[in-house]
N, C-alpha and C positions, 0 to 999 in steps of 0.2 A: 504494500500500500504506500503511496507517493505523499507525504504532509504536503499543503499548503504551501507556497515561499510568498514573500511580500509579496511579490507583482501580482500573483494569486488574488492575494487579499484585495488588491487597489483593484483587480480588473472584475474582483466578485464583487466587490461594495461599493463599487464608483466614488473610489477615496482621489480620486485624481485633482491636480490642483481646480482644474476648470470645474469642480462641482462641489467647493470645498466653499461653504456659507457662513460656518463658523468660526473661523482666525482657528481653524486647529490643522496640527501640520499635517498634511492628507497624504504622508507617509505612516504616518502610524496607522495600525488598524484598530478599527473600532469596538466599542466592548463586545457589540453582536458575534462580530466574527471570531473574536476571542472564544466566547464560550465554545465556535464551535470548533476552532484550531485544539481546545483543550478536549472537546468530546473526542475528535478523532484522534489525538493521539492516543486519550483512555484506550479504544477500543482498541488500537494498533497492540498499547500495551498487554492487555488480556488476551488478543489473539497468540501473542509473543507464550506468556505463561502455560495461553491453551498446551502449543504444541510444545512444550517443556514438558509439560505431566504429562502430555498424551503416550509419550517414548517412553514411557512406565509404570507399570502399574504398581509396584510399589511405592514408588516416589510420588505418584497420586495420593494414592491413599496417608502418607507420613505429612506430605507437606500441607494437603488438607486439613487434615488432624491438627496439625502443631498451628496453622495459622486460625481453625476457628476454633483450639482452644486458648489461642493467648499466648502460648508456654515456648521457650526457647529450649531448656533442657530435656525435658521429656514429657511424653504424652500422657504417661499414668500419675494417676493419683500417689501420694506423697506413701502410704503406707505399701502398696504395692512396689512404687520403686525402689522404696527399704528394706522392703521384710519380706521379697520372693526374688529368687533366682530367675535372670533372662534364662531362657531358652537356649539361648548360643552359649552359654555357658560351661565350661566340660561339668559333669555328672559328677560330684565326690558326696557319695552318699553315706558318708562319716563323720559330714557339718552339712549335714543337710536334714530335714525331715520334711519326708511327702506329707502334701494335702490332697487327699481326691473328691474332686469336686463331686457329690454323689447325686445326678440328675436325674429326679424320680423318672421310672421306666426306660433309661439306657445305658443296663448293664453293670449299674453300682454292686446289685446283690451278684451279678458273678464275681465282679473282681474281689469282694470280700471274700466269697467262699474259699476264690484262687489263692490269696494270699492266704487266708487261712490254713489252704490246703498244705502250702509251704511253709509252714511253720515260722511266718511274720506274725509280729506283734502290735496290734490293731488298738487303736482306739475309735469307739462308734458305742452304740447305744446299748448292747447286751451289757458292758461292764458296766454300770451304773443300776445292773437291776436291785433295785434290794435283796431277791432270795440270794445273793451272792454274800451281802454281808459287809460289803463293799464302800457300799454309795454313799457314806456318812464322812468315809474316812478324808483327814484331811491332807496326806499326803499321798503321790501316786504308788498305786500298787499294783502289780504285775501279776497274774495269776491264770489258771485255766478254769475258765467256766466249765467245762466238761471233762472230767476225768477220761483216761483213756484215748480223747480224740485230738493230743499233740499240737496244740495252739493256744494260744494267748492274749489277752486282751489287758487293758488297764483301767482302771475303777473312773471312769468320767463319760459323760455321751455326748460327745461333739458335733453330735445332727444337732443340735438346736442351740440356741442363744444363752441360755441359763445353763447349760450344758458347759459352753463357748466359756462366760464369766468363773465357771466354778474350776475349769481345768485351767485358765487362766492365774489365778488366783494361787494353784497348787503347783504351780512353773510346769506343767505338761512337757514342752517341750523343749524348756532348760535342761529339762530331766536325762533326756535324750533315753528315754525307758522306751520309746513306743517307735516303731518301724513305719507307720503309714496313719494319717491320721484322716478318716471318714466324715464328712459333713454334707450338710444340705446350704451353708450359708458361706458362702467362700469370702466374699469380703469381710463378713464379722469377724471369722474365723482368721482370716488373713490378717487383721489388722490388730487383733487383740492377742492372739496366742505366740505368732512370730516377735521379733524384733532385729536391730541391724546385727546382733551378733549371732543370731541364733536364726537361720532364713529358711525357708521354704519352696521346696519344688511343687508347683502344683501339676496334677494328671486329671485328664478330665475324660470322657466318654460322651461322645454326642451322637445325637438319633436325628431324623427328619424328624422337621416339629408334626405335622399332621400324623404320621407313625406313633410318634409319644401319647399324644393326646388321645386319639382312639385306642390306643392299649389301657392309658388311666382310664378312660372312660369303660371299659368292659370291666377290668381289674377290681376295682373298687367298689363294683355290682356286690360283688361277691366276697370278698377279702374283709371276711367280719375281724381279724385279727389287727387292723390295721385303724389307729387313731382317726382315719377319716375315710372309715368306711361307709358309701352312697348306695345302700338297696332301692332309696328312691329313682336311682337313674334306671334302673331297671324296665319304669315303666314310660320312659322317652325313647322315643329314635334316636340316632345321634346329630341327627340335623335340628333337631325340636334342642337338643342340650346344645347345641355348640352358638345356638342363640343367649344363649344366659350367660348374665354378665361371669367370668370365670379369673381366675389368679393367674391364669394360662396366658393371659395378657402383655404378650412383653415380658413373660417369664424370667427366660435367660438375662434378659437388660438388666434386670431391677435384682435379680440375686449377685448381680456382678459389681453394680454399680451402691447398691444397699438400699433399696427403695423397698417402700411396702407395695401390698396391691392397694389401690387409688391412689397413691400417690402419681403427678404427672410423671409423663417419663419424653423426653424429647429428643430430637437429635445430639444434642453434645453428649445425652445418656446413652446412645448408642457408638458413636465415636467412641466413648471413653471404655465401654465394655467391649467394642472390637479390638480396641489398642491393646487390653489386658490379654486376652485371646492371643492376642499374633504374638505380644513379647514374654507373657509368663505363662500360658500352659501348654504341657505335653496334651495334644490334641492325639486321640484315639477316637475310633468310628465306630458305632456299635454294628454296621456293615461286615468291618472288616476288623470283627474280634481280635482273631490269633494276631495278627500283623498288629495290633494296636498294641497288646499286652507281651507284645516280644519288644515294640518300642517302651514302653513302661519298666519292664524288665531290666531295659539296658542302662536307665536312668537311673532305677532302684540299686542296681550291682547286683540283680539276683541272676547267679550262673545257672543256664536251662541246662548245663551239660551233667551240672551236681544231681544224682539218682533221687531224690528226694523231689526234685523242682523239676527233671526231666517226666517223671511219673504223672504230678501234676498237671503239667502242661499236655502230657497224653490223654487223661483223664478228663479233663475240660474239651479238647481238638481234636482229641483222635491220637492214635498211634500213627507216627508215619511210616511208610517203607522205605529202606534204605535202596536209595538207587543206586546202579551197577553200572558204571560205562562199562562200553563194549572193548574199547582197547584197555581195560586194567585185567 
């Protein structure tokens, strides 16, 4: 695009001396033309930036980020970029301790069972039951809920918020007692349990939202075991229930970001809960189970080749067959 040059201006405005009434020097341009020398260059400018981001898509997405939130150093929230490990970061799961994000109906209760099955030490909602004996105490304890079946938990239930405050409270994860720690609120969780010495990998498990929500929806028909068990859904279609106002609302955003349900939730709430996604968590696919929890694995340091964890991993996947090349 070609700006404007003076003679431009004098032959758009008929600034020329022969048409000039007011003693003003009919070299200069007028404020008209002004605004609109300064429109076109605006739009020169932005076409300029367009084709800058367009050659990337992640520099799209960062430098969007970083200009509508304000921020020069980084895009995440202050406790996020304190108290969890980047992603690019190498793995030392020896000053580290996992958080997994546990996102009702994609795959939270397998990875407990898995690590259970591996003889990790879990913290989630069984230890804090009282028939344990447990749930009083005020400092952390390590134990087997079930004799016999070689797995361990610790006395606190870090699915929920007063869970969150009371494992807080008993240094949880100063302790460095627990191998993976289970929640439903990852910001609470994030921001109150970790700190800068003591940081966090987070692993998370994600489903197609439609997939999720039609599974809660049939699930919870039925699942009288469960604090928010809905036998009333039973007598709705799922198009009659997916009309009601629901928590399902920008779900992911508002657990990411720490919102309730009603509260608004808008676009910097989504920005800021994509930025934490792409820089702090191990992304796994409830698609692509095995492939997710072999990356999980490598971040935790657990060896699939150790007989204990190789069994496991059979036992959830399958056994594999060992393939033969032809020329060995």
């Amino acid at each position: 695009m070609v700006l404007p040059t003076m003679s431009n201006y004098q032959r758009i405005g008929g600034g020329g001396a022969g048409n000039s009434t007011s003693g003003a020097d009919p070299r200069r341009p007028t404020k008209t033309l002004r605004i609109c020398g300064s429109v076109i260059l605006a739009f020169c400018l932005l076409s300029i930036l367009e084709n800058i981001l367009s050659t990337s898509g992640s520099g799209r997405r960062s430098l969007l980020s970083e200009l509508y939130l304000g921020v020069t150093h980084s895009t995440l929230m202050p406790w996020a970029y304190h108290h969890l490990v980047d992603v690019k970061d190498k793995p030392n799961p020896d000053a580290e301790t996992a958080l997994f994000w546990h996102i009702p109906k994609s795959g939270g209760t397998t990875a407990k069972r898995l690590y259970q099955c591996m003889g990790q030490t879990l913290a989630h909602r069984v230890g804090a039951d009282p028939k344990f004996g447990h749930d009083q105490t005020d400092e952390v304890v390590v134990f087997e809920p079930h004799q016999g079946k070689d797995w361990k938990v610790v006395n606190v239930d870090t699915t929920i918020k007063p869970g969150i405050l009371r494992a807080k409270k008993m240094g949880l994860v100063q302790s460095h007692k627990t191998d993976m720690i289970f929640t439903m609120e990852p910001q609470f969780a994030g921001e109150h349990l970790y700190d800068e010495f003591n940081r966090g990998r987070v692993l998370a498990l994600f489903r197609h939202p439609i997939d999720r929500v039609v599974s809660k929806f049939y699930y919870l028909q039925t699942a009288t075991w469960e604090k928010t068990y809905r036998p009333e859904w039973a007598e709705l279609t799922i198009l009659e229930w997916a009309q009601k106002p629901s928590e399902d609302e920008n779900f992911m955003v508002r657990k990411l970001v720490g919102k309730s349900f009603g509260d608004p939730v808008d676009l910097h709430d989504l920005i800021v809960a994509k930025e934490l996604v792409r820089q702090r968590v191990v992304v796994g696919l409830m698609s692509e189970m095995e492939e997710s929890f072999k990356r999980f694995n490598i971040v935790l340091g657990v060896d699939e080749n150790e007989e204990r964890n190789k069994k496991c991993m059979d036992e959830f996947f399958g056994e594999k067959e060992e393939v033969v090349r032809k020329d060995d």
